[in-house]
N, C-alpha and C positions, 0 to 999 in steps of 0.2 A: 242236292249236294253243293255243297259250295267250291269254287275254284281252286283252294288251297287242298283239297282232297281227293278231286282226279287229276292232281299235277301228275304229267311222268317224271319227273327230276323231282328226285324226296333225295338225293343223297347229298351230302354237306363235304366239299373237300377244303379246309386249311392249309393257308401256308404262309410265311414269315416274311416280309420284307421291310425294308430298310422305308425311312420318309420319301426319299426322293424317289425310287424304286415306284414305292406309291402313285408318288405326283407323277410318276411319268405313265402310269399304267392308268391312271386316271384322264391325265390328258388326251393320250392315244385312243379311248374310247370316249371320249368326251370330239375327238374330234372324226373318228369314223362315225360316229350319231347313234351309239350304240350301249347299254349298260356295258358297267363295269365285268359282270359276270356273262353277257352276252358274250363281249373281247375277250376274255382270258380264252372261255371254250370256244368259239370261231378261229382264235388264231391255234390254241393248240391242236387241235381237230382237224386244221383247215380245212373248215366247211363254212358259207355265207354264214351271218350269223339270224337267227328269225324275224321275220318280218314283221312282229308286235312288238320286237322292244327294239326296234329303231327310233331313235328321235334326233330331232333336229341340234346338232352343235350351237354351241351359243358362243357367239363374237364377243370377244368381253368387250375388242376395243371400240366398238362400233356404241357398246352398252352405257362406253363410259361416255361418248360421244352424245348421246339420247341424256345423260344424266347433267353434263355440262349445257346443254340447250333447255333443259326443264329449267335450271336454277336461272339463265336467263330471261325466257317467258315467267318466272315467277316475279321475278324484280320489276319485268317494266309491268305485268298486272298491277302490281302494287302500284308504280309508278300512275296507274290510271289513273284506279281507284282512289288515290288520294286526289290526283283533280279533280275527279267527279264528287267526289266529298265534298269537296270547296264551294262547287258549282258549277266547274268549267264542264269541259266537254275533250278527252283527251285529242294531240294533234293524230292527221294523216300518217304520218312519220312511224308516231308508236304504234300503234295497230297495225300497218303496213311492219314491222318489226317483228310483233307479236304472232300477226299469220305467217310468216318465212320460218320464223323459229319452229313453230307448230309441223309445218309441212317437213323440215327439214329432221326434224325428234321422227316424225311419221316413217320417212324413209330412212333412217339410221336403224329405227327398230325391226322394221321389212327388211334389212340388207340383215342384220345381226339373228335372224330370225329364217331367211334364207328363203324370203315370199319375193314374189317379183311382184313391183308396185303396179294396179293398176293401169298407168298409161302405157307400158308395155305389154298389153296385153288385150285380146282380141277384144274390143266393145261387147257389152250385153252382160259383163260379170256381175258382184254383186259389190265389188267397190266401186263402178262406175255413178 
């Protein structure tokens, strides 16, 4: 049998609301880490809501923060690769640029994501 046909929840309940209404019912379980249909019934209910459809909120500003550091690591790559083109050999400076940016996209994604990076955290993991 497949999982869609020993669900206990077969019943469908509707109801109307406005845009912002929405966006805010959206936000609110977007920020308890929980579907949209988990929050409506855990708060109507009040009861926790289940332990499988928890998920992690997403940071947007931290996302936007990862997405401004990508488009920088992308310009100074470029920036290399066109002197290695040439023949040079890019400076200390850019690469030293390029791994900061990288590290820094690394833990904006970890914060927005809600993992604690590696260095805080007991040796022996599997980011270390």
């Amino acid at each position: 049998m497949s999982g869609s046909e020993t669900r206990q929840r077969q019943n469908h309940e509707k109801f109307r609301v406005t845009d912002a209404e929405r966006a805010e019912i959206r936000a609110r379980a977007d920020r308890a880490g929980v579907t949209v249909a988990s929050y409506i019934r855990s708060t109507v209910l009040e009861t926790p809501p289940p332990r499988q459809s928890r998920r992690p909120p997403v940071n947007v500003v931290e996302l936007a923060r990862v997405l401004a550091a990508l488009g920088k690591v992308g310009s100074n790559v470029n920036q290399m690769a066109r002197v290695a083109n040439s023949g040079g050999w890019p400076g200390d400076d850019q690469i030293t640029f390029a791994a900061f940016a990288i590290h820094d996209m690394r833990l904006a994604l970890m914060k927005a994501l809600g993992v604690t990076p590696a260095e805080n955290r007991k040796k022996g993991g599997a980011d270390d």
